[in-house]
C-alpha positions as CSV (number, residue, x, y, z in Angstrom):
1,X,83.4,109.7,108.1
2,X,86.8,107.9,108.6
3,X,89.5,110.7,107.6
4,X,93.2,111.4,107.8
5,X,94.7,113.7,110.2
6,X,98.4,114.7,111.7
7,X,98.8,113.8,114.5
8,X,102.2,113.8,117.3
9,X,100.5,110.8,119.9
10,X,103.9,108.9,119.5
11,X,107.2,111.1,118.8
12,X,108.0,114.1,117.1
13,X,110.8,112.7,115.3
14,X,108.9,111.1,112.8
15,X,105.5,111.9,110.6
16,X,102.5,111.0,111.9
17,X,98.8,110.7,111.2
18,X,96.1,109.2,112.1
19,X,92.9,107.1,110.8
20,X,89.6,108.0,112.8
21,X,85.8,108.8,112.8
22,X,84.3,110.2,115.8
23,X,85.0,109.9,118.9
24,X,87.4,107.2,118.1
25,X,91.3,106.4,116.5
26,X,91.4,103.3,114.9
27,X,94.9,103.4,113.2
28,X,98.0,105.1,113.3
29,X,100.1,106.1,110.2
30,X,103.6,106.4,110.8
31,X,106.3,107.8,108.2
32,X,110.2,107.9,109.0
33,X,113.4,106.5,107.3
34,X,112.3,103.0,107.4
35,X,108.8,103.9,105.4
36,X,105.4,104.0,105.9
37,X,103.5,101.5,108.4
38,X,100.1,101.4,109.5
39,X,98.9,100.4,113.1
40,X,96.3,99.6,115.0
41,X,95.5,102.5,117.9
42,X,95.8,101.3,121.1
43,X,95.3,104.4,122.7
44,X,94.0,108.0,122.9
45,X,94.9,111.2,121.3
46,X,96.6,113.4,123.8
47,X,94.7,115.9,123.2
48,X,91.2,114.1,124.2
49,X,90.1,114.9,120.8
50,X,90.2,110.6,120.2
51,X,89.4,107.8,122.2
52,X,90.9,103.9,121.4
53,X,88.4,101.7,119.9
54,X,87.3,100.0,123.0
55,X,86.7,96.5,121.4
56,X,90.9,96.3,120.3
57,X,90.6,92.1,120.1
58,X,87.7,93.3,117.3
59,X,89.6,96.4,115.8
60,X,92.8,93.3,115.5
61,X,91.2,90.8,114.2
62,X,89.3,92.8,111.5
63,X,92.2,94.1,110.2
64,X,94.3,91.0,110.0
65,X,91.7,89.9,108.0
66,X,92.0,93.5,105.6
67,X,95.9,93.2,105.6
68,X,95.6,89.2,104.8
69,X,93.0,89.8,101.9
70,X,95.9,92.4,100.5
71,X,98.4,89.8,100.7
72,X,100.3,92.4,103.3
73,X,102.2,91.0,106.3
74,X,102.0,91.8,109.4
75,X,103.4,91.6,112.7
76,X,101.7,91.7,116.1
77,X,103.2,93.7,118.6
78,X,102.7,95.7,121.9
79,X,102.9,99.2,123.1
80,X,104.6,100.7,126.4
81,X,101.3,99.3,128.3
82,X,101.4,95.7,127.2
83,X,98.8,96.5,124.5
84,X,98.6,94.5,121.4
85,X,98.5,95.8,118.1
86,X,99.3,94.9,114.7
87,X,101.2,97.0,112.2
88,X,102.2,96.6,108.3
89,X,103.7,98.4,106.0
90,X,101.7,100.4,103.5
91,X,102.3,102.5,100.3
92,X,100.9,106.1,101.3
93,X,97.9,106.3,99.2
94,X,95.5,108.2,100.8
95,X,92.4,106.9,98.9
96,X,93.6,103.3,99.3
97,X,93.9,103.8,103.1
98,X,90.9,104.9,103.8
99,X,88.9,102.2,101.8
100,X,91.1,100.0,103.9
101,X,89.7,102.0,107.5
102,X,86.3,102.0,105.8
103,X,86.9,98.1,104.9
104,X,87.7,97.5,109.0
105,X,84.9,99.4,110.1
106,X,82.3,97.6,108.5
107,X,83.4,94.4,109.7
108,X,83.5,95.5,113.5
109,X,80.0,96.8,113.1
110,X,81.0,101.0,113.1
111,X,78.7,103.3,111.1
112,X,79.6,106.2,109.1
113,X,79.4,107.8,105.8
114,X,82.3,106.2,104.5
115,X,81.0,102.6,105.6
116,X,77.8,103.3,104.3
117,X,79.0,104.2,101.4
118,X,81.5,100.9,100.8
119,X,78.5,99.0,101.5
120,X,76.9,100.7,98.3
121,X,79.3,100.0,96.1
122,X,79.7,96.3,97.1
123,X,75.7,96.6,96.3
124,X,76.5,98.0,92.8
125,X,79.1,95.8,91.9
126,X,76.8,93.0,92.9
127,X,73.9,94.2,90.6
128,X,76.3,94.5,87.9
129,X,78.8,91.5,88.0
130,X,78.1,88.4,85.7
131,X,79.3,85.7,87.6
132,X,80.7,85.1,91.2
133,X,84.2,85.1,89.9
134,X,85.2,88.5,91.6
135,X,87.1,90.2,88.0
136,X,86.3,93.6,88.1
137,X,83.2,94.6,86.4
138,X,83.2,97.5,83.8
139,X,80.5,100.1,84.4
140,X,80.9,102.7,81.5
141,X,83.3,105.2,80.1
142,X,86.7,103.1,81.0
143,X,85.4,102.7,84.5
144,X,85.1,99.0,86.6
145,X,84.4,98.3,89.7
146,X,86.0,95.8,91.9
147,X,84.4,93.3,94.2
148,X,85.7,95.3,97.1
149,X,84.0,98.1,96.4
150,X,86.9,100.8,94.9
151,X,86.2,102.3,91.3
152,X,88.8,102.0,89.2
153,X,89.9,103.5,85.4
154,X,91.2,101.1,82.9
């Protein structure tokens, strides 16, 4: 399952975190003056705990593809190693984030709870929407659900 963790891969000036499911990182959460961006993970944890996706062209392209469908811009960059990565910047919301991890992960073909699970509720939204429109489709009890897959109060 895709989860949130500290981490202190780049510099200890700054907060850190970072996005990952076993055995790999796949983003890196930054937090400082400037606010809060969100990167692609070019390279392990430190600590061995992590490795870097090893398909990164996949890993980019999926999430310029996430970031575009939010309307968030982005801009590609590389680390001290000549590695390209993208990074944007985010509003900290933890739930958001991680549908957004969960989001990438499906479209580079990684498995876990969390993808399994968006996959669900893109099923149940599918069973349950009118139309191909993509509007939100209520459920019950105030709740919709959104063609992406998030459940949402209204």
């Amino acid at each position: 399952m895709a989860i949130i963790q500290t981490s202190n891969k780049l510099s200890l000036r700054q907060e850190e975190y970072r996005i990952c499911s076993k055995p790999y990182v796949f983003f890196r959460l930054i937090a400082d003056r400037d606010g809060v961006r969100l990167m692609t993970a070019t390279a392990a944890e430190d600590t061995g705990e992590y490795r870097a996706f090893e398909n990164q062209a996949s890993l980019i392209s999926a999430t310029s593809r996430a970031f575009e469908d939010r309307n968030l811009n982005y801009a590609t960059k590389k680390d001290q190693m000549g590695r390209a990565y993208i990074e944007t910047s985010v509003y900290p919301d933890k739930d958001d984030l991680l549908h957004l991890a969960a989001t990438v992960l499906d479209q580079i073909g990684f498995e876990d709870i969390s993808v399994l699970a968006l996959r669900e509720m893109k099923a149940i939204y599918d069973e349950f929407s009118v139309d191909d429109s993509g509007e939100d489709t209520y459920l019950s009890d105030g709740m919709w659900i959104t063609s992406d897959g998030r459940l949402i109060e209204k």
